[in-house]
N, C-alpha and C positions, 0 to 999 in steps of 0.2 A: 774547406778548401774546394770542395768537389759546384758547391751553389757559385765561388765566385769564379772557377772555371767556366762554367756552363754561361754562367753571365757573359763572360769575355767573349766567348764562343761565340752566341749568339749577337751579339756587338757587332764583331769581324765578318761574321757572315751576312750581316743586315748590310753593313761599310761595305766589304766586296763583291756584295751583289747589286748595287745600286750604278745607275749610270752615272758618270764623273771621269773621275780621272781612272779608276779601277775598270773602267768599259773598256778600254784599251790594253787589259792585260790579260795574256794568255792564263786557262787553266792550271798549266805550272806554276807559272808565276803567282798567283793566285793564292796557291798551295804553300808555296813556297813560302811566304808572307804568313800565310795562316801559320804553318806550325811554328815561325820563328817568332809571330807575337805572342803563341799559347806557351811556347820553352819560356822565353822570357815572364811570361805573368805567373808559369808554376814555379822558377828562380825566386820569384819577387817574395811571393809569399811564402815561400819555403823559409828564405831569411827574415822576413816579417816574423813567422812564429817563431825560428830559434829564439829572435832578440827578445822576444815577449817572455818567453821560459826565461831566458838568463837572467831577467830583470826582474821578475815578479813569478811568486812560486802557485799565483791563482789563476795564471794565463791562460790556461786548458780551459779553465771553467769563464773565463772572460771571453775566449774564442767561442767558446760552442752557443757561450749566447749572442755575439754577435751573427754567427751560422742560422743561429734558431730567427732573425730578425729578417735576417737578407732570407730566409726560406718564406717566411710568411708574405713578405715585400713582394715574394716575384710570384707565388701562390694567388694575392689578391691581384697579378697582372694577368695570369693567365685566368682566373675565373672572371673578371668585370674589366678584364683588357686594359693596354697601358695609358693612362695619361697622356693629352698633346703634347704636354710642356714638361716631359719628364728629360731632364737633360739639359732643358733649356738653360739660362742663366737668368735669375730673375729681375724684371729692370726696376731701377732704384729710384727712388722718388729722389726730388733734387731737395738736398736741407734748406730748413727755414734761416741757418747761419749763411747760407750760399752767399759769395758774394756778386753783385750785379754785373 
């Protein structure tokens, strides 16, 4: 839980430090935002694992290797830096069914 925190964190502070629409909001407000999207994403995943437990008694060990994934993930971000296009959506080629 503590890797996809840190992920959020780092998100929201990239998001509200950037100029846009967030250039125009005081440090409080700011703040204000920050703790109320980190409450909401420690909520999110808090009931994410209960339902995992209640449904499957391997959850624990299905958790900590998704944990063990997103660590290594954001380990090769901070030694060889992130990708341009991480985030991005990647564009689709148009099928060969397309119609004209």
């Amino acid at each position: 839980m503590g890797c996809a925190m840190t992920a959020k964190s780092e998100t929201l502070k990239m998001t509200l430090g950037q100029d846009g629409r967030a250039a125009s909001l005081t440090t409080v407000q700011k703040a204000g935002i920050f703790r109320k999207a980190m409450e909401g994403m420690r909520d999110h995943l808090e009931r994410v694992h209960v339902g995992y437990q209640r449904t499957d008694p391997d959850a624990t060990f299905m958790i900590e290797g998704l944990v063990g994934i997103y660590e290594a993930m954001l380990r090769d971000f901070v030694v060889n830096g992130v990708p341009e296009n991480v985030g991005m959506p990647m564009a689709r080629k148009p099928s060969s069914r397309s119609l004209p």
